[in-house]
Structure formats: structure tokens, C-alpha cells
N, C-alpha and C positions, 0 to 999 in steps of 0.2 A: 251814368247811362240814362238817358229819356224815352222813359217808356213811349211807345207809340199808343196812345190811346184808342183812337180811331180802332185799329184792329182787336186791342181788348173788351171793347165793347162790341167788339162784332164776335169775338171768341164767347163771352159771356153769353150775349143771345143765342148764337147757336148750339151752345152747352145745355143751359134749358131745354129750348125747342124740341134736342133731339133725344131728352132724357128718358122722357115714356116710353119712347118707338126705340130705342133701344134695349130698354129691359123688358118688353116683351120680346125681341128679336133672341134675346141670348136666352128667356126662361120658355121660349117658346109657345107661350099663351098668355091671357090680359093676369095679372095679380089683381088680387084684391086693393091693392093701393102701392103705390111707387114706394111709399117705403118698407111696404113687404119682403118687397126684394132683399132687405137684410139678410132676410134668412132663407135664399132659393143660392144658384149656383150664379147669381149676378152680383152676388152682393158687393166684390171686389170694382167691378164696372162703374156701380151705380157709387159708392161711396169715392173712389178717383174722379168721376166726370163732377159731383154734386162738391166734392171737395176741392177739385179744381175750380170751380166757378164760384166758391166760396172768399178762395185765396185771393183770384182777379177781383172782385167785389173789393176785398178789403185795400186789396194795391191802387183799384182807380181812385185817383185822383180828380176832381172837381175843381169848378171855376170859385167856390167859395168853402169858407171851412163846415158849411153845414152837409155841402155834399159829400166829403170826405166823410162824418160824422155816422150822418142816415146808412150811405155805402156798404161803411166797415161793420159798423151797429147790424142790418142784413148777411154782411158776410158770415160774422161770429155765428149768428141764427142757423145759417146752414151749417154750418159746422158743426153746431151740437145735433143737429139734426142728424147726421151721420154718426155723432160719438153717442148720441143717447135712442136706440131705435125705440119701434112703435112696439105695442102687443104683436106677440106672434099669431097669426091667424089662425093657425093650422095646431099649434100643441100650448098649453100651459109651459111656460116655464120660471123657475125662479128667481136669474140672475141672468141678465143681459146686456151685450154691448161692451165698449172697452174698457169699461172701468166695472161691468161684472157687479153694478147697481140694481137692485130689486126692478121686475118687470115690468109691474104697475107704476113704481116712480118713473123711469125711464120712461114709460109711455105718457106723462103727466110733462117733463122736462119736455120729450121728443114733439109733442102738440102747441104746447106754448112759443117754444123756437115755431115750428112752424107758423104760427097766426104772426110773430113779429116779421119772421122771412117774407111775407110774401104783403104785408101790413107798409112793413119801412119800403117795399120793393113799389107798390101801389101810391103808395106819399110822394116818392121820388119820381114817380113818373107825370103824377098828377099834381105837383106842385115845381119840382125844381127843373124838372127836364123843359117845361116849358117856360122858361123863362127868356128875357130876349137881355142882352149887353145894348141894344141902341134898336134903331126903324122897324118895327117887325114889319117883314116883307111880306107877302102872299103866301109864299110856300114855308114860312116861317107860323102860318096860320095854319097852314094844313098838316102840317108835322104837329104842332100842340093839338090840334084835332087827336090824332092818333095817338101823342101820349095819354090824352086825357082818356080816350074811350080804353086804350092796355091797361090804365091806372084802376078805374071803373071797372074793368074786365077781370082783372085780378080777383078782387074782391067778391063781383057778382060769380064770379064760379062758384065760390063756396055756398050760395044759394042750391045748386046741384045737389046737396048734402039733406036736404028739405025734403026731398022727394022720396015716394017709398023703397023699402030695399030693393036692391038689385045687383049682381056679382064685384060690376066693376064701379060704382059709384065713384068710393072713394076715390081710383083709380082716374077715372074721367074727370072728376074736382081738378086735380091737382095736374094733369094732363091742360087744361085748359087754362089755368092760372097759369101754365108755367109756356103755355103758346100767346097767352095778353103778355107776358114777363119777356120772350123771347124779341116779339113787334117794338115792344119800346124801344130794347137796347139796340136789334139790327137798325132802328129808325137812325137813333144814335150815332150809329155808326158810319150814318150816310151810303147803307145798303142801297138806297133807291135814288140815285145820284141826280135824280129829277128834282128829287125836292128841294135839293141843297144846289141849286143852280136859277137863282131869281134871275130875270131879265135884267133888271136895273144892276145887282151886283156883275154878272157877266160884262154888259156895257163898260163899265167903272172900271173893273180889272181889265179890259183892253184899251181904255185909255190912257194907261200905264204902260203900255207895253211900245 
């Protein structure tokens, strides 16, 4: 069976994009950080939506075997990010997560997945998504425009983290990484069918016709 890509790139960005505005819709106010939510009454939501766009990650398939590589290398990232959560905000606890690992470790594993998830997700946008197979065309410059600023944008969010306390920081970090994260892959997807319709290629395919 051949996956259709096109759309798994476009299920993967809008996985991200709607991961914040969802666990606040079901916790019904901001958390302190999206992976908070492990431990409110979303937790189930948050680790199927974040788990799903894990598994797509590691299924897309790429034009070269480095994008398969970086992908799946991201995908496993969120993965453990679901299987090893963060510190509980709200109480001390001992043993957390699915495998019932000390809190502190798990918060240690849960951080590190995170800086690769969104590290290998910023690499790929800023290096392989812009890549061309032949003539980069006009809109072929403005689509790597927007990979490069999502790739960039990833990353500058956690600049966010710099700033002095305030409820939902963390929250807003990862909230904004994961809308640079969501722009790449809808770009990908040829969400904006403007950009993936150059002049010259439209002329060319109707002189085939």
C-alpha cells in the first residue's frame, strides 16, 4: 500500500499546530507547560495526538535516506517524550510515567527528547525541506523562505525561556515552536496551492495535455 504523503504531512502539521489549543480546551485553562498536561485530565488526548504525530514522523518517508533518518530520529524524540514525562508542577512525586522511572530522571530523559524533537524538526526544515531536485522556480524560493524562517522559529522560541517568570512561559515556548513546527510541514503539504503552481510549470503541464 503507498502511503499518500502529501496528506501525512499535512496531518502531522495540523497535529502540532492544534496540540496547545487543545489541552487547554479539555484542562480548561493555560498549564504551566504542554507537557504538564501528563498529569491533569488531558493527559490521554495529549499523549494520542503527540503519539500520533510521532508515529507519522517516523512512517514519512523522504526523497533521500537522510530524511528518513532525521524523521524517525524526531519521531522516537517524541515518543519518549510521552513515555518519560516532565516534573509534576503541582506535587512532588516519586516514580513517574510508563515505566514508573524516578521523577527527576524522567524529567532529565523527558528535556533532552524534547531539545532533539524540536532540534532534528528545525534541521529538517532548515536544511532538507529546502532543497530543490532541478530549476528552483520563484515559489520554490518562497516556500524555502518559510522553511527557513519555521526552522529558525523553532529554535528562537526557546529564547522565550530567557525571560523572567511568568505562569505560562513554558507553555508559550513550546506553543510557538510547535506553530514554526506546524507552517513547515502544512507548507509541505502544499496547504497553500499558490506556491506549488509556478507559471512556467503550469504552461509545461498544459503542453502535455
Amino acid at each position: 500500500m503507498k502511503i499518500n504523503t502529501v496528506r501525512l504531512r499535512a496531518m502531522i502539521g495540523w497535529l502540532g499546530m492544534l496540540l496547545p489549543w487543545i489541552v487547554v480546551l479539555l484542562t480548561g485553562s493555560f498549564p504551566p507547560s504542554i507537557s504538564a498536561t501528563w498529569y491533569t485530565n488531558a493527559c490521554t488526548p495529549f499523549m494520542i495526538i503527540l503519539g500520533s504525530a510521532s508515529f507519522l514522523l517516523i512512517s514519512y518517508k523522504g526523497y533521500e535516506r537522510i530524511d528518513d533518518i532525521i524523521l524517525t530520529c524526531s519521531g522516537i524524540a517524541g515518543l519518549m517524550i510521552c513515555l518519560f514525562p516532565c516534573k509534576n508542577p503541582w506535587e512532588e512525586m516519586a516514580e513517574v510515567g510508563t515505566f514508573l522511572v524516578n521523577m527527576h530522571t524522567s524529567h532529565i530523559i523527558h528535556s533532552v527528547s524534547a531539545i532533539l524533537f524540536f532540534g532534528l524538526l528545525a534541521y529538517n526544515s532548515f536544511f532538507l525541506f529546502t532543497k530543490s531536485s532541478g530549476n528552483m522556480t520563484a515559489n520554490k524560493r518562497i516556500r524555502n523562505i518559510i522553511y527557513k524562517i519555521s526552522g529558525v522559529g523553532m529554535l528562537a522560541s526557546f529564547l522565550i525561556l530567557l525571560l523572567p517568570a511568568f505562569p505560562i512561559k513554558v507553555w508559550l515556548t513550546e506553543a510557538f515552536a510547535l506553530f514554526f513546527f506546524g507552517i513547515s510541514f502544512l507548507t509541505k503539504a502544499e496547504i497553500y496551492s499558490w506556491l506549488f503552481c509556478d507559471p512556467r510549470e503550469t504552461a509545461a503541464s498544459a503542453a502535455k495535455k
